[in-house]
C-alpha positions in Angstrom: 0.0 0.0 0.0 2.5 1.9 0.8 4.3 1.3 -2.5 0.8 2.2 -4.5 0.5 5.8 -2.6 4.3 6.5 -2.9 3.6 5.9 -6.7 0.5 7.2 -8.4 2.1 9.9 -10.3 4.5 7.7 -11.8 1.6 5.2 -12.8 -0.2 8.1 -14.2 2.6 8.8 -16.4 3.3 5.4 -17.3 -0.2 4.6 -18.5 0.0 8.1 -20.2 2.8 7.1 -22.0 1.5 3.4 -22.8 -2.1 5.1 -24.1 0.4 7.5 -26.1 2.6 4.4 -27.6 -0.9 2.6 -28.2 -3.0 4.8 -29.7 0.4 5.5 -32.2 0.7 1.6 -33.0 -3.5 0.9 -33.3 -3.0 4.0 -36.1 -0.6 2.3 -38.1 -1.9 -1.1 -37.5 -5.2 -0.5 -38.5 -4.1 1.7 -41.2 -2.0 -1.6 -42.3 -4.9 -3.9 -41.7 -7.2 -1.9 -44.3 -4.6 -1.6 -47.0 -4.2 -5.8 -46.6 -8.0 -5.9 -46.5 -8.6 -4.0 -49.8 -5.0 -5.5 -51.6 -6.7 -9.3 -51.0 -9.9 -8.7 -52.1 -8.6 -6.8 -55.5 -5.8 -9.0 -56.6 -2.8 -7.6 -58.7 -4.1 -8.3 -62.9 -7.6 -8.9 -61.8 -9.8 -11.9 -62.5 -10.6 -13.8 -65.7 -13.5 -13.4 -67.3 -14.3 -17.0 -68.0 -13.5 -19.2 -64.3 -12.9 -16.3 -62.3 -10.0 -17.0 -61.2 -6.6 -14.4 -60.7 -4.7 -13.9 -63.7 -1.6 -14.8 -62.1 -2.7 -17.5 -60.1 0.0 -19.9 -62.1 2.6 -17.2 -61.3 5.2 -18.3 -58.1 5.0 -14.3 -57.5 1.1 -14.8 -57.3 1.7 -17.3 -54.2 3.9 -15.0 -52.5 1.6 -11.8 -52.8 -1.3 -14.4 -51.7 0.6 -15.3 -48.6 2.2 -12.0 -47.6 -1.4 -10.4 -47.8 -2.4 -13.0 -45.1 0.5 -12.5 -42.8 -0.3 -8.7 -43.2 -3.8 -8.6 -42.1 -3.7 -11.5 -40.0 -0.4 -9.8 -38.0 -1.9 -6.3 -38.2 -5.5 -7.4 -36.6 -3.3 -9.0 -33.9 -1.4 -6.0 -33.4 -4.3 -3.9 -33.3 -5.6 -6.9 -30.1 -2.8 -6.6 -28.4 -2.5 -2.7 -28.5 -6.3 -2.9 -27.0 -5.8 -3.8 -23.3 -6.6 -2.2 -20.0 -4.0 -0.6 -17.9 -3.7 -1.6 -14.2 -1.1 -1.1 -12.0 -0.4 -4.4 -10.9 -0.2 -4.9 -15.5 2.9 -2.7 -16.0 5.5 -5.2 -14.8 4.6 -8.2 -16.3 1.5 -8.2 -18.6 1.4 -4.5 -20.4 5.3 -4.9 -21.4 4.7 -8.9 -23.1 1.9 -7.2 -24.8 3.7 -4.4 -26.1 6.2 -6.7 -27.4 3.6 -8.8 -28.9 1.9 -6.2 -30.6 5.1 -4.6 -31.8 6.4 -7.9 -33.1 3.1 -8.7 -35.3 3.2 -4.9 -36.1 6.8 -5.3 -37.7 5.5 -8.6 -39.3 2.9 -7.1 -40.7 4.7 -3.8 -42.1 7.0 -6.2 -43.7 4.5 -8.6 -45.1 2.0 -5.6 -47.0 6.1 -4.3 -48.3 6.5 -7.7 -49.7 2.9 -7.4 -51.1 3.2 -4.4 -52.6 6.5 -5.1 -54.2 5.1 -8.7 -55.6 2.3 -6.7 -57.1 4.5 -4.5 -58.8 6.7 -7.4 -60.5 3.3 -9.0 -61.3 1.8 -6.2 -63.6 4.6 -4.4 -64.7 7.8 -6.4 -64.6 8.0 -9.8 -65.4 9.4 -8.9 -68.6 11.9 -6.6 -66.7 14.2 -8.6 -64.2 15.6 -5.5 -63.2 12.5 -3.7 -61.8 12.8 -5.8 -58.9 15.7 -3.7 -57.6 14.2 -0.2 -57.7 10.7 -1.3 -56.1 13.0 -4.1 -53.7 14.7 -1.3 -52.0 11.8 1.2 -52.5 9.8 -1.5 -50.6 12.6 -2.0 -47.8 12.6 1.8 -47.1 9.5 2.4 -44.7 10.1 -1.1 -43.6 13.7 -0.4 -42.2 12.5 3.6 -41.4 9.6 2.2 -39.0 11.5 -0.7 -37.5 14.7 1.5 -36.7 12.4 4.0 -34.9 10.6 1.6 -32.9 13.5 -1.0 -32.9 14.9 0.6 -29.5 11.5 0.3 -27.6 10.9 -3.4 -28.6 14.5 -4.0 -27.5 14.0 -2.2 -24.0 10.6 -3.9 -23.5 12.5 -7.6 -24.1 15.1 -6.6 -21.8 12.9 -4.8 -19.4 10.8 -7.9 -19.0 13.1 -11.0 -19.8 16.5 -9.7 -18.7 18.7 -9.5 -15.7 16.0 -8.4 -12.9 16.0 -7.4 -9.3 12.5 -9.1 -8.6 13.8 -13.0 -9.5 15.4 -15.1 -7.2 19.1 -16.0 -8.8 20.0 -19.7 -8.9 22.3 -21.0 -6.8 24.7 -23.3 -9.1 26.7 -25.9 -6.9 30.0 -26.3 -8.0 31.7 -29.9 -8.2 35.1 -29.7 -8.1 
C-alpha cells in the first residue's frame, strides 16, 4: 500500500505514455490492416472473365503476394488486439510490457509482409518482362520497412530486456560447484 500511494504519479505517467505508444501503434496497425483488406480482395491483374479465377494465379509471384497479404492482415488485426488492453497497476510489470512486445512484433511482421505485397504486385503487372524492376521497387519497398523498425526497434528491444532480462524481482540460482 504503501508502495501504491508513494507511486501514483508515476503510474499516471506510465499509463499516459502506454495510451500514447498505443494509440500510435493501433493508427498504423489499422491503417495496415485496411490496405491488406482491400489489396486481398482486388488481386494484382484482376480476375478472368471465364473461371474467375486471378490472372496470375499460375505465377510463383502470385503465391507470395497471396501469402504476404495474409500474414499482413492476420499480423496487423493481432497487433491492433494486443494494443487494445486495459491498464492496471499491478499490469505494467509483467503483462502491459509482453503485450507491447507482442503487438510490436506482429506490427513489424505485418509492415513487412503488406512491403512484400506491394512489391510482388508490382513485378506482377509491370515487370515480369523486366528482371531489373525488382531492384528499384525491392529497395523502395525495404525503405519504410527499415525507417519504422529503426524508430521503434529501441523500444521493442527495452521492452524484451525490461521484462526478460537480468532483474531485481527474481530469485538467482544457486549453481553448486563440483570440483
Amino acid at each position: 500500500m504503501v508502495f501504491t500511494d508513494e507511486h501514483k504519479e508515476l503510474v499516471k505517467e506510465g499509463e499516459k505514455w502506454m495510451k500514447e505508444t498505443a494509440n500510435s501503434c493501433i493508427f498504423v496497425a489499422s491503417l495496415i490492416a485496411t490496405v491488406g483488406f482491400a489489396a486481398a480482395i482486388t488481386v494484382p491483374g484482376g480476375n478472368n472473365q471465364n473461371n474467375g479465377f486471378p490472372l496470375f494465379s499460375n505465377e510463383t509471384a502470385f503465391t507470395v503476394f497471396a501469402v504476404s497479404v495474409a500474414f499482413c492482415l492476420f499480423s496487423s488485426v493481432a497487433s491492433v488486439l494486443m494494443f487494445t488492453s486495459r491498464n492496471a497497476e499491478g499490469d505494467f510489470l509483467r503483462r502491459l510490457p509482453k503485450r507491447l512486445i507482442i503487438g510490436l512484433g506482429t506490427l513489424f511482421i505485418s509492415m513487412t509482409s503488406l512491403m512484400i505485397a506491394f512489391g510482388t504486385t508490382i513485378y506482377l503487372v509491370f515487370g515480369q518482362k523486366k528482371g531489373w524492376i525488382l531492384i528499384p521497387v525491392g529497395l523502395a519497398a525495404l525503405t519504410p520497412v527499415i525507417l519504422f523498425e529503426s524508430l521503434q526497434f529501441p523500444l521493442l528491444l527495452d521492452m524484451f530486456m525490461s521484462t526478460y532480462g537480468p532483474s531485481i524481482f527474481r530469485k538467482k540460482k544457486l549453481v553448486k560447484s563440483y570440483d
